[in-house]
C-alpha positions as CSV (number, residue, x, y, z in Angstrom):
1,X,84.3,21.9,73.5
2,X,85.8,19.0,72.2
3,X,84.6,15.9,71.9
4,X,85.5,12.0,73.4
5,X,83.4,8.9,72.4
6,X,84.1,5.9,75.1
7,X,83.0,2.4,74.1
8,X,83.3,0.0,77.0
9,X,81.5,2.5,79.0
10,X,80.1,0.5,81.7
11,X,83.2,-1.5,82.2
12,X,86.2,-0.6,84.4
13,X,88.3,1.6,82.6
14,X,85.1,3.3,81.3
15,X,83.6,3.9,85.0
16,X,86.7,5.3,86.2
17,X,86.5,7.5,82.7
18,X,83.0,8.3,84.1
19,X,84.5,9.2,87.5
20,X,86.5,11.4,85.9
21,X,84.6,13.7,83.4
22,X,83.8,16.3,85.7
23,X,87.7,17.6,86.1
24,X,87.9,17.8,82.7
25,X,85.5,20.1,81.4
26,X,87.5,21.1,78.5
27,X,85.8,17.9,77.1
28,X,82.0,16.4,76.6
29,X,81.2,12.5,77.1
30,X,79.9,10.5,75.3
31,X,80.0,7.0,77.0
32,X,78.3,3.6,75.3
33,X,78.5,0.1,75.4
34,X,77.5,-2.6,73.4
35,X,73.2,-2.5,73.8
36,X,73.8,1.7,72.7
37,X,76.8,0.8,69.9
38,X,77.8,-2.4,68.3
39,X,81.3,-1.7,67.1
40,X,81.5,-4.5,65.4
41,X,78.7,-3.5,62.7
42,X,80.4,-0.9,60.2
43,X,77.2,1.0,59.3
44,X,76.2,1.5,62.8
45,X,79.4,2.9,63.5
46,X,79.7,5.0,60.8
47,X,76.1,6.5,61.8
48,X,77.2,6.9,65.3
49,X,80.4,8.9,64.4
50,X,78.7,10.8,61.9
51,X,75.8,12.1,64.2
52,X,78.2,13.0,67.1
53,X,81.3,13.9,65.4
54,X,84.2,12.9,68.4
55,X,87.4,14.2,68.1
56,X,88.7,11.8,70.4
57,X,87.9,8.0,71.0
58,X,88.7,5.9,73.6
59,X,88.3,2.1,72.9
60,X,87.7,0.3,76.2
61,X,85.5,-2.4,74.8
62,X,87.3,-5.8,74.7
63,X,86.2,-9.0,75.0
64,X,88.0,-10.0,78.3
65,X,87.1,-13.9,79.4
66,X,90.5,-15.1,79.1
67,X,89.6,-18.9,79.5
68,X,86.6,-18.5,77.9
69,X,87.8,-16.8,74.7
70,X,89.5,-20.4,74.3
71,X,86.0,-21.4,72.8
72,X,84.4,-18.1,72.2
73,X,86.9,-17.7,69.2
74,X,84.4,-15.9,66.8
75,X,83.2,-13.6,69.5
76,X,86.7,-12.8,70.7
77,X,87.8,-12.3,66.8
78,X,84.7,-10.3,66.4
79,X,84.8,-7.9,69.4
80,X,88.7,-7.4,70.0
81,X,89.7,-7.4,66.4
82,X,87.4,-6.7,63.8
83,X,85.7,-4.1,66.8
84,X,89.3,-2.4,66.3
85,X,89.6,-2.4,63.0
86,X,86.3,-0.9,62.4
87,X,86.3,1.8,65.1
88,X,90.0,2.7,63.2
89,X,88.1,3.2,60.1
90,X,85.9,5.6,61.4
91,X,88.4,7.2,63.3
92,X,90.2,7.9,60.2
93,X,87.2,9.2,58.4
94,X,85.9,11.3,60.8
95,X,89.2,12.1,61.8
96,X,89.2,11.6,65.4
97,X,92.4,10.7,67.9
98,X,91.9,7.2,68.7
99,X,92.8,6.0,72.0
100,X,92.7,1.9,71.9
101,X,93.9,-0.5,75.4
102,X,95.7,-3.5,74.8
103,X,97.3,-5.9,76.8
104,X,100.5,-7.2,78.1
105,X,99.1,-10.6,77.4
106,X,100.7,-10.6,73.7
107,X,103.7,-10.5,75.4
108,X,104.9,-14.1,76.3
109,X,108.3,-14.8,74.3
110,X,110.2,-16.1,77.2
111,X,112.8,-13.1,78.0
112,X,113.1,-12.2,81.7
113,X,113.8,-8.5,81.1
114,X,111.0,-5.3,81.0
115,X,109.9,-5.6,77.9
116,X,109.9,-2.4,75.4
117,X,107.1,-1.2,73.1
118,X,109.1,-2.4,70.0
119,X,110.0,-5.4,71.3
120,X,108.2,-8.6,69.6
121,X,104.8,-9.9,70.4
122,X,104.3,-13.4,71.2
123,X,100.6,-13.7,72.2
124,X,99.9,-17.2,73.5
125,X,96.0,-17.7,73.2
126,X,92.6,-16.6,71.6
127,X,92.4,-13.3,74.2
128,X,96.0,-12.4,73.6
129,X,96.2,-13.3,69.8
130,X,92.7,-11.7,69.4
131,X,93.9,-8.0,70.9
132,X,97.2,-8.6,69.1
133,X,95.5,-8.7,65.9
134,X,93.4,-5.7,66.8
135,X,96.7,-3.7,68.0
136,X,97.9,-4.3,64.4
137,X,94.5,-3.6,62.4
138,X,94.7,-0.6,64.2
139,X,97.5,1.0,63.3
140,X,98.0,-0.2,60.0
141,X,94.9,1.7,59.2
142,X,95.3,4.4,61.4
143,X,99.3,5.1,62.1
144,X,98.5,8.1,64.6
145,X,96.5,6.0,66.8
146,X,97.3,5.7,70.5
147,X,97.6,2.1,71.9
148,X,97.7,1.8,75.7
149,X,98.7,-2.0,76.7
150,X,98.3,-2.7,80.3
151,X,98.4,-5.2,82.6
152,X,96.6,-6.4,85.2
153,X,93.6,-4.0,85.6
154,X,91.1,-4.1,88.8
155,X,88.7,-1.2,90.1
156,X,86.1,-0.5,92.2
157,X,83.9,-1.4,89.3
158,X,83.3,-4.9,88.0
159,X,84.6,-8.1,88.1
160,X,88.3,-8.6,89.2
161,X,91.4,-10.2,91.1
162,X,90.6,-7.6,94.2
163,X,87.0,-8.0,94.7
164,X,87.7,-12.0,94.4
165,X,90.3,-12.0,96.8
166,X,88.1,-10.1,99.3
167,X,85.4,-12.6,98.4
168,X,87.4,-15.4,98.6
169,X,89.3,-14.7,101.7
170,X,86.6,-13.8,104.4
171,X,85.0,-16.9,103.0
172,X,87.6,-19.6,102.7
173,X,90.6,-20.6,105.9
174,X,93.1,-21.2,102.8
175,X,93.6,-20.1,99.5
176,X,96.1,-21.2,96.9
177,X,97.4,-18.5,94.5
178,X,100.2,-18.7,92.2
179,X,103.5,-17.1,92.0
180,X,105.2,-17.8,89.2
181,X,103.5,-14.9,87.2
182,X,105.0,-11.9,87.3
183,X,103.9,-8.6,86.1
184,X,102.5,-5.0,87.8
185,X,99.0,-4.5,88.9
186,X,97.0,-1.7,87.2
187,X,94.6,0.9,88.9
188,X,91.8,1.3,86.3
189,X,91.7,4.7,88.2
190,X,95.3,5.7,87.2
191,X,94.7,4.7,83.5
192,X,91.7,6.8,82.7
193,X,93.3,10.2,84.7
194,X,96.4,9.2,82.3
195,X,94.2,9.0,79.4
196,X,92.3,12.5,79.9
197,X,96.1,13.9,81.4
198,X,97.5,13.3,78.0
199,X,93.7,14.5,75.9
200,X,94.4,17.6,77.8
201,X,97.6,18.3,77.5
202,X,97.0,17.7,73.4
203,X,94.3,19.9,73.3
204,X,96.4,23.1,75.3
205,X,99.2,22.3,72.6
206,X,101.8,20.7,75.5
207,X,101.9,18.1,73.5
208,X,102.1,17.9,68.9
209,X,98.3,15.8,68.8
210,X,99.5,14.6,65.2
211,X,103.0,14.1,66.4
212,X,101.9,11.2,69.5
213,X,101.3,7.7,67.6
214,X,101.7,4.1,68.1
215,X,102.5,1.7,71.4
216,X,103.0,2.4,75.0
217,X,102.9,1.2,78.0
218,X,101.0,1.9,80.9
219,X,100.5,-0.4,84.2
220,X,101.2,1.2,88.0
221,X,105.1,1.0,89.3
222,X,106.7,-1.7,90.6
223,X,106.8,-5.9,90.4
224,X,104.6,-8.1,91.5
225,X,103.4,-11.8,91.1
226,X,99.8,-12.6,91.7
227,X,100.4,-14.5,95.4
228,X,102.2,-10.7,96.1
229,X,99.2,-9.0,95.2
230,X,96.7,-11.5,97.3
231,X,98.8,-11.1,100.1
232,X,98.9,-7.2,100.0
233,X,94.6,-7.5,99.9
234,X,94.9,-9.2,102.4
235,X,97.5,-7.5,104.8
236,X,95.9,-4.0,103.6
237,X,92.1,-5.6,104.2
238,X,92.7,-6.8,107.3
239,X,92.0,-10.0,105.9
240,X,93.2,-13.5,108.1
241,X,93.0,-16.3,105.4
242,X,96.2,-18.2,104.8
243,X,98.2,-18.6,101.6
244,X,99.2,-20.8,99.7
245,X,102.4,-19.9,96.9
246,X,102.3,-22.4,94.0
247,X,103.2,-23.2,91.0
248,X,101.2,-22.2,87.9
249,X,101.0,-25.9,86.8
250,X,99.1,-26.5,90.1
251,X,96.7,-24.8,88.9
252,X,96.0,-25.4,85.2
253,X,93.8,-23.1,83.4
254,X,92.4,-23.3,79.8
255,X,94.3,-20.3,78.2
256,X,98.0,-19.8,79.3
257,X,99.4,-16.9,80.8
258,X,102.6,-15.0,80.4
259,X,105.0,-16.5,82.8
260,X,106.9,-12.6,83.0
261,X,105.4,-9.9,81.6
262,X,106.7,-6.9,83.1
263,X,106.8,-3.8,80.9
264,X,108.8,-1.1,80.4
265,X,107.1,2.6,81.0
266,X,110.2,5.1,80.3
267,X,108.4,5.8,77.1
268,X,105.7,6.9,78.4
269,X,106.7,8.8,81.1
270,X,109.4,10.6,78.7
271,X,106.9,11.1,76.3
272,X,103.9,12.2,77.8
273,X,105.4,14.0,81.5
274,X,103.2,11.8,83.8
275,X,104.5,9.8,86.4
276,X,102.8,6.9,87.6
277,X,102.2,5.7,90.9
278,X,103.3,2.6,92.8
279,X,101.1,-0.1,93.0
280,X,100.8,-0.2,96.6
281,X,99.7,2.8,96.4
282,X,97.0,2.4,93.9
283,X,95.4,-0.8,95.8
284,X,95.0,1.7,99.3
285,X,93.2,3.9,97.0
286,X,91.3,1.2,95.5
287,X,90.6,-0.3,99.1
288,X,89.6,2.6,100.4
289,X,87.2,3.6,97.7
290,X,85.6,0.0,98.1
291,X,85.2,0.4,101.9
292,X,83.1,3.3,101.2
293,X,80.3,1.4,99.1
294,X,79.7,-1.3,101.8
């Protein structure tokens, strides 16, 4: 039985992973987060790989305050780059596939086109410099490595843009949401099944394990800007509050985000065989999964 070592366990991506471990029992679990495994201490990660020996990791940990990273610069640094650049380094000496999740956040050059894995990064702040950095610690130590960015990520789990907007909306007559970002919502859901879809299909020899390396891109189908995605909440929820569309200037927050940063995903579909649902989609899923815990 092989092997997969999750850090950021407990956040969204690594509950949906958690969700998910029974359909794959080609693998065992081992999920942690930062009180069980500091991946930014060397030694502790060294122990922790040497006592449970996984052939696969998947690095969900991140430091995710975008505004907050702003100030938090040595905590950012620490968890989202030198975190990545030390779980590579074990990953290369215990030799184990290393599944890492970026962001499209290092993507902010301008261009109003889809934008490819080998097109340039332009991160814009701490958060998106911070992962950008750890993307590139990453594979210059370890070429074979996997990096997923995505883009927009909500679940049933956590904090997120859903569970605000279903906060904020039963609470508030009026919200004001902008809609001059534009970019694809992302299923934490869809992600992790992707994840353990392409695990598999490496493990049954579908796909060359030493042959899969460097960026792709993963986020659900479709475009969207944030007021697009409030207003489907809302219209999917049953939700009455009105809406306000406005400019991101109107509402000025202390890291920037990427004005467009739609990515392409015909890399990954052509290299891996998944196809990836529609955002709509996704959110009903996501809704209806929420429904359930109330």
């Amino acid at each position: 039985m092989q092997k997969i070592l999750v850090t950021g366990g407990d956040g969204q991506l690594g509950m949906e992973l958690q969700n998910l471990q029974q359909e794959y029992p080609r693998f065992s679990f081992r999920f942690t987060d930062y009180k069980d495994l500091d991946i930014t201490d060397l030694q502790a990660v060294d122990l922790y790989f040497s006592d449970f020996q996984p052939d696969y990791v998947f690095n969900c940990a991140a430091f995710t305050a975008v505004d907050k990273a702003e100030e938090a610069v040595d905590l950012a640094l620490k968890v989202n780059t030198l975190g990545a650049e030390i779980l590579a380094k074990a990953a290369q000496k215990h030799q184990a596939k290393l599944f890492h999740i970026s962001t499209d956040y290092v993507y902010d050059s301008g261009q109003n086109t889809p934008y490819l894995e080998d097109d340039a990064a332009h991160p814009g702040g701490i958060y998106a410099i911070t992962k950008y950095l750890g993307d590139k610690a990453v594979l210059d130590i370890l070429p074979d490595s996997v990096i997923f960015r995505t883009s927009w990520v909500y679940s049933a789990y956590g904090n997120n843009f859903v569970k605000s907007m279903q906060k904020y909306g039963t609470e508030r007559d009026r919200l004001r949401i902008v809609y001059d970002q534009i970019g694809t919502p992302t299923y934490a859901a869809d992600l992790a099944k992707a994840m353990l879809d392409i695990a598999q299909k490496m493990e049954t020899g579908v796909l060359n394990k030493d042959k899969i390396s460097g960026i792709y891109h993963y986020s659900n189908e479709g475009v969207a800007s944030w007021y697009d995605f409030a207003m489907a909440i809302f219209e999917l929820d049953g939700i009455t509050c009105e809406v306000e569309p406005i400019l991101s200037k109107e509402y000025p927050t202390p890291a920037r985000r990427p004005p467009f940063s739609l990515m392409d995903k015909g890399k990954f579909k052509k290299t891996f065989g998944l196809q990836i649902p529609y955002w709509r989609t996704s959110l009903v899923e996501c809704l209806e999964k929420l429904d359930k815990t109330k």
